[in-house]
N, C-alpha and C positions, 0 to 999 in steps of 0.2 A: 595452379594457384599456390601461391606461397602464405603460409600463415605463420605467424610466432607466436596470436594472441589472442583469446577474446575476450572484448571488453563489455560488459551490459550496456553501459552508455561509455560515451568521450569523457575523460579525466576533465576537470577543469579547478585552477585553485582556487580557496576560497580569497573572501574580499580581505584588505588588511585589517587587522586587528580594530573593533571597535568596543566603546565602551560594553562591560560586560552585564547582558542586560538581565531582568527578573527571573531566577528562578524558580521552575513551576516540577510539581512532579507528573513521571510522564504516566498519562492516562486517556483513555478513550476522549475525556471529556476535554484535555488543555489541549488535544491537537490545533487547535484555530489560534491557540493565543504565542506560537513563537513565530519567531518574524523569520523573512525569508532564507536567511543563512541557513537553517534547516528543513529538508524537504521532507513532508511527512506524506501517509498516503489519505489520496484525493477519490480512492474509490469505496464502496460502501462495504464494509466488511460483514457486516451482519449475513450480507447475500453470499457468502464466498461458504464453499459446497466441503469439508473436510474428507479430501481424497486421497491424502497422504498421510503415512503414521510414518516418523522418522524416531528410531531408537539412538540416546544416548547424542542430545544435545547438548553441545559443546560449540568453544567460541567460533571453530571454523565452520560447523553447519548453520551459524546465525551467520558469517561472511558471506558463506559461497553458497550454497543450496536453496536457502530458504530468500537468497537475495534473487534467485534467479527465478524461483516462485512470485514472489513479491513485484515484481516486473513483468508478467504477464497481468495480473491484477490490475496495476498503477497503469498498461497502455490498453487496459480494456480488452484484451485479445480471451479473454477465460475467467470468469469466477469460477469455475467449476475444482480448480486446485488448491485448494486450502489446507493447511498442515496443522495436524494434531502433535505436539512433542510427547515421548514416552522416557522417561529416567526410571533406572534399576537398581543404581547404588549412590545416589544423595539425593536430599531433598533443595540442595541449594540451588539449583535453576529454577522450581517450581516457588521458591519463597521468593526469588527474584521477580520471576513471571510476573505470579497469578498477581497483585498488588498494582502493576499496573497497565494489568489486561490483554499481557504478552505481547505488548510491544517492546521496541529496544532500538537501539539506536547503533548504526554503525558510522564508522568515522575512516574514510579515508585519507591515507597520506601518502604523499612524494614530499621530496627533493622542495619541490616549486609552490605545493600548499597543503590542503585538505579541503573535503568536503563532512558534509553529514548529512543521515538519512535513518531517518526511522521507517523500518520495517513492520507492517500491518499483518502478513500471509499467517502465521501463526493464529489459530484460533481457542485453542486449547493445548493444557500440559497436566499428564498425568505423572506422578509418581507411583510405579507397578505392585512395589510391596504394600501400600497403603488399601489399595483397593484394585486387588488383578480382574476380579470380574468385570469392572468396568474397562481396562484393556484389552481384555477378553470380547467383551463385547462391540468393541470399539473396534478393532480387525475382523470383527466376522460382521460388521456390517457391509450391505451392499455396497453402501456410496464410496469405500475403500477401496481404492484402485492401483495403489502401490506403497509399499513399505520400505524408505529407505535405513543404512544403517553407517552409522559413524563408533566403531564398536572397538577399534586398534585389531590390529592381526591378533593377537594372543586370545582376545577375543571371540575368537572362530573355533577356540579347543581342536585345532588337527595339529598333527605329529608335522615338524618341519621336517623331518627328513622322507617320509613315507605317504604324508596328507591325508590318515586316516583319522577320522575322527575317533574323539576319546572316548569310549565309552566308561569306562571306569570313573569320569569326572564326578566327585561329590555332589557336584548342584543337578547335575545332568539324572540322576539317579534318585535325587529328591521328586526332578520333574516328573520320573517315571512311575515314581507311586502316587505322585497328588498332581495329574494332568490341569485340574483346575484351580492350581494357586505355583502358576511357575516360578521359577527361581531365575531361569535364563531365556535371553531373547530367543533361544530356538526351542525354548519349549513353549511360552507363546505362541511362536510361528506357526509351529505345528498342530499344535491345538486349536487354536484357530483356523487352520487349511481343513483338519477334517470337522471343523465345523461346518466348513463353508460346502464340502464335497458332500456332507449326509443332507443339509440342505438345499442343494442344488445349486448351491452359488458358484459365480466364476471365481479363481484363484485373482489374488493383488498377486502384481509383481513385483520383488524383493529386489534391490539395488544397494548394491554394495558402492560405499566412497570409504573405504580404505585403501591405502597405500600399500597395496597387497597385488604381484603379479596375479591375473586373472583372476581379481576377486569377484568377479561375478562365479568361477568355477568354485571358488573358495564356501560362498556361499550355498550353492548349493550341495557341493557335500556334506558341509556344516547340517542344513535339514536334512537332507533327504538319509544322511547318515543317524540323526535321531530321530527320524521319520520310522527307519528299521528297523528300530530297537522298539517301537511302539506297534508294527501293524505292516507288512511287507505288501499288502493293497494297497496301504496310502501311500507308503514311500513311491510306488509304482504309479500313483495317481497324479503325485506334487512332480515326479520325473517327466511324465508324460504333457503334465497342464501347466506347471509353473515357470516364469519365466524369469530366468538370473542373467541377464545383462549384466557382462563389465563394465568397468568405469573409469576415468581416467578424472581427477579434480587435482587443481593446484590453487592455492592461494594463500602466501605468507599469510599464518593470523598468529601474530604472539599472545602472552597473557594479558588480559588489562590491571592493570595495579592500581591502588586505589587513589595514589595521585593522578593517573589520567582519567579517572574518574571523576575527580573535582575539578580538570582542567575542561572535561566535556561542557561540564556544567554552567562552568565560569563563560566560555564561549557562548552558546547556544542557550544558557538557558533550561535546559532540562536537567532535573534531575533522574536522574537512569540509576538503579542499581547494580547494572550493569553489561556497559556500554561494549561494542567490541570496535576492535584495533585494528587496521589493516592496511594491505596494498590496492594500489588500484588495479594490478594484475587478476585478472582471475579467467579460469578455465575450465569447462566442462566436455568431457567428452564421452559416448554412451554407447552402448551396441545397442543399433535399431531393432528391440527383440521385447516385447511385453505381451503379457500376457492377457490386461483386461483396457486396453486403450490408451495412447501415449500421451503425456501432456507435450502443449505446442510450446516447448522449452527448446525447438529452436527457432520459434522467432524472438528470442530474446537472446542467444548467444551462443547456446548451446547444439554441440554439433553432434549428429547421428551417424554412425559410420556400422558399416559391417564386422569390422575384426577389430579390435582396441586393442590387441595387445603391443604394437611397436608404439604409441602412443603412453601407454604403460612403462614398459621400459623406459623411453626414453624421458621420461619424466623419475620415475624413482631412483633410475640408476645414476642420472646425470643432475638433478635438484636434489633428490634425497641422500641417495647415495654423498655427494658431496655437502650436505649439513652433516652428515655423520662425521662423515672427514674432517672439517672444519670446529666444527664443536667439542669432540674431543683433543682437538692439538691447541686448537685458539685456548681452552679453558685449560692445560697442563702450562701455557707459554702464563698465564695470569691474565689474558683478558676475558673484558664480559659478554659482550654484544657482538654480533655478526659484521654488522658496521663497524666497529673498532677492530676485527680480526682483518676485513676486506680492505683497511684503510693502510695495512702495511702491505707496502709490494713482494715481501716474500709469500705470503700467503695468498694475495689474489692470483699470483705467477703458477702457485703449486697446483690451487685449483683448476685454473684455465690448461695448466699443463697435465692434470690428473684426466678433465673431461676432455681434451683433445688426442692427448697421445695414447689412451690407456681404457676409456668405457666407449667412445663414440665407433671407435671402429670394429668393434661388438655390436655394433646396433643393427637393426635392419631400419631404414629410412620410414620415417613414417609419411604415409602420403600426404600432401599438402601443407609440410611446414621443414623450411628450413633449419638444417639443426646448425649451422652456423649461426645465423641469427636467433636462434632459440639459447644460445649458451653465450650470445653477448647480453641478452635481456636479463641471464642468470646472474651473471657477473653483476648488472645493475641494478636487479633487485634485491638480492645479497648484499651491497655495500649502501645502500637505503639508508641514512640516518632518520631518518624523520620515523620508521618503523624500530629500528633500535630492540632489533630481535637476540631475545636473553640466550644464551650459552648453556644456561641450564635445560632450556626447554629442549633444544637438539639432543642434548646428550640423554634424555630419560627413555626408559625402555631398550637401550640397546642391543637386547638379546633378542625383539619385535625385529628391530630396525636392518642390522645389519646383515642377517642371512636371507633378507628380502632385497635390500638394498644394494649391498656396496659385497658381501661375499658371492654372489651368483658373477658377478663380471670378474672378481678375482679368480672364480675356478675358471672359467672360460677362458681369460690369458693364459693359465697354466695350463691346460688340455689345450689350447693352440700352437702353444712356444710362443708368445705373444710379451710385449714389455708389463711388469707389475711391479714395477717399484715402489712407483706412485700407491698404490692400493695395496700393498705390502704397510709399508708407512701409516697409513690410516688407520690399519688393521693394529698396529703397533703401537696408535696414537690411545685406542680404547683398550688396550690390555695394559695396557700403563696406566691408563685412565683410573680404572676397576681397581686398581693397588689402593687406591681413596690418597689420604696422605694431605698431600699440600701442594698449589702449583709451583710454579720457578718463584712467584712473587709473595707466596705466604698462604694465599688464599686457602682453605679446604677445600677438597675435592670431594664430593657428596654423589654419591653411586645411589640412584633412582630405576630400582630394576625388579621387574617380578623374580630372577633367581640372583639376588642381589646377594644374598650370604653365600651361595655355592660360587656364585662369579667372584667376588671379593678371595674368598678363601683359596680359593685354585691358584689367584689371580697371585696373589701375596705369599703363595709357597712356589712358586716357579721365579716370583722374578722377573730376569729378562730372559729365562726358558722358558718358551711360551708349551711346551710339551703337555703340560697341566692343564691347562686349559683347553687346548685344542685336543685334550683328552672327553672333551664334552659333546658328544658326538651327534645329540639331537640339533646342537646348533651348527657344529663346524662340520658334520660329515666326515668323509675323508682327508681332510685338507692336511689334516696331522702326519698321515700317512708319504708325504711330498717329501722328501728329505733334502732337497734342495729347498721347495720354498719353506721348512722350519730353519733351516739354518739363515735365511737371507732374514725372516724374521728375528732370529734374533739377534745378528745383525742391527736392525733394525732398532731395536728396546735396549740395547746397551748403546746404541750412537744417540737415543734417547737422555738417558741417564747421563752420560759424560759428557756430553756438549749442550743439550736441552733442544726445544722444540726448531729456533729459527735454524740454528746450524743443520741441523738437521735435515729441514726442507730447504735451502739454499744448496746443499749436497747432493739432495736427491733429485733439483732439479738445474741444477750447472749454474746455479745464481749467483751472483756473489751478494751478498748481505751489506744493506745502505743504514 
């Protein structure tokens, strides 16, 4: 079987542009009064059973996750999976929310049109510091059957080079003297697992959708590693009964801004405080592994598979991997958008020549999808106008991003004797990046990074010696240690500097520059 995609339903575009009708705000009660352009849900939400607590909602868990809940719902296959939202550090999803009754509206777009759809599956949203006993409460009930998380790697506090969890973390050591007013999602977790274990409940299974190799493993060293620091029976108990399924999810979702907010509006009619933005791509992939009952999440798209990790790979290293790539060199060249980067032939060439010549044959094949076809779909949902995905947003966190993403297939060329030019380059594109400054065309370069002062300052005393920086060894490892490949990097940061971005990648990959 060949796959590249799955889709909840068929894309279809919307009708032409008609006059822009009454705006209503969105709530339980206007659903009946927008007209057919927007699809709201048709099933009874009051009956829908809160089986899932998902940590740290954000625009991609209202795209992809809670869309795929929300679609067993709407064809009648399950009320029994209803989603409670839980936030840890703002209150602004929950002000958004609650007001109008946690619903939202997603908007998809191609090329060809868009749709909308407001989303019902959401029944509740707590903010944690406000009132933890009630998410306390809220995970050690029975009817919780699994807790997802959307948290970013850094999130998980283990050591990138070693993946032991931190215990020395400030918040982590709050949690361990006040178990019942946590600070972080794994003391929650945990607190709640031996709730559940002194009461005789069964364990929820915990599911990781970050952009993390084997973040189902991630996950559970994250608890079971502050599991140990609390009680070596229950670390032993959540090892033995809890189930951490990896995960595989992709779906461009950039930010919405407040003018496509008032364009949602103008269209459809609702006013949403806020609305999310997306592709009609989207993909779920799961290790068939839970611990208190699976939702039927794949009759609606979502596929179950035994191992997820070449599915992993080949999605971080060859979609993510590659925004990395593209976000720091597109944003040093002066452009904004991904679609404006993919629209010059030097850069879609680089890419297609970065994922073909240089990560794909690292990969091991994932069963049932062509990666040939998987990295022409890339190329066309990367060059998207109608999604017009910001530059900034790729480049934040890249100290998250790039030793999960784009440096695991650079060290494997070099331990193969394999070509890294390509990923040399990239590598060269975010150490330049980190200098901040200005791009070729004036612009500021704004470094969005949890070690943003240490990355900056290394970044900005080396130059185009990158030795300083790949002195930073929880992110780069060894890599510094290569004497060949720091010399080809710098290389690299001074063919940077004296010619700039396109010469550059026209160089490196035999182009000549239109």
């Amino acid at each position: 079987m060949r796959l590249t995609q799955v889709e909840i339903f068929p894309f279809s575009p919307a009708a032409p542009e008609a006059p822009s009708p009454e705006i209503r705000p969105l709530t339980e009660q206007s659903l009946g009064s927008y007209d057919e352009s927007l699809v709201v849900p048709t099933y009874d939400r009051s009956a829908l059973t809160p089986a899932v607590v998902h940590f740290s909602v954000g625009g991609f868990h209202r795209a992809h996750q809670l869309l795929y809940f929300d679609e067993v719902a709407q064809r009648r296959i399950s009320t029994g999976w209803g989603v409670v939202g839980v936030g840890l550090r703002s209150r602004t999803m929950k002000e958004a929310l609650a007001p109008q009754d946690h619903l939202y509206t997603v908007v998809e777009r191609s090329p060809d049109g868009e749709r909308a759809r407001v989303v019902g599956v959401m029944v509740d949203y707590h903010f944690a510091p406000e009132d933890p006993t009630r998410v306390l409460d809220l995970l050690t009930d029975e009817r919780t059957r699994m807790v997802s998380l959307t948290i970013t790697g850094s999130g998980y506090r283990l050591s990138p080079s070693s993946g032991a969890f931190d215990a020395d973390d400030v918040d982590i050591r709050a949690d361990l003297r006040s178990p019942d007013r946590p600070r972080t999602v794994f003391g929650y977790l945990v607190e709640a697992l031996d709730r559940r274990r002194r009461a005789g409940l069964p364990p929820f299974t915990v599911v990781s959708c970050d952009n993390m190799h084997r973040n189902g493993d991630a996950a559970r060293a994250a608890v079971v590693g502050f599991a140990r620091l609390r009680d070596e029976v229950l670390a032993r108990w959540i090892t033995d009964r809890v189930a951490f399924p990896s995960s595989m999810v992709d779906r461009i979702t950039p930010h919405t801004s407040p003018g496509e907010r008032e364009a949602v509006a103008r269209r459809y009619g609702v006013d949403d405080r806020w609305p999310v933005i997306t592709e009609p791509f989207s993909q779920w992939i799961i290790e068939d592994e839970f611990s208190n009952g699976r939702p039927p999440l794949d009759q609606v798209g979502v596929r179950f598979v035994p191992d997820v990790a070449a599915y992993e790979l080949m999605k971080t290293r060859l979609l993510n991997a590659s925004h990395c790539a593209l976000g720091y060199l597109g944003s040093i060249a002066g452009l904004g958008t991904l679609d404006e980067v993919m629209a010059e032939p030097v850069f879609a060439h680089y890419v297609e020549r970065l994922m073909d010549d240089e990560v794909t044959p690292l990969l091991p094949p994932p069963d049932g999808i062509d990666l040939g076809d998987y990295k022409r779909s890339l190329l066309q949902r990367f060059a998207n106008p109608a999604i017009s995905d910001g530059l900034p947003r790729l480049c934040r966190r890249g100290s998250a991003k790039m030793p999960h993403h784009l440096l695991p297939s650079l060290q494997e060329a070099l331990d193969a004797g394999r070509p890294h030019r390509l990923l040399t380059l990239a590598v060269a594109g975010w150490f330049r990046y980190l200098r901040g400054g200005t791009s070729e065309t004036g612009a500021p370069l704004v470094v969005d990074d949890p070690h943003a002062d240490r990355l900056q300052a290394l970044a900005r005393a080396g130059g185009t010696d990158p030795r300083p920086l790949l002195g930073f060894r929880s992110l780069f490892g060894d890599l510094g240690d290569d004497a060949r490949f720091v010399a080809g990097l710098q290389r690299a940061l001074e063919r940077l500097d004296r010619d700039g971005v396109r010469a550059s990648l026209a160089a490196g990959t035999a182009v000549p520059l239109r």
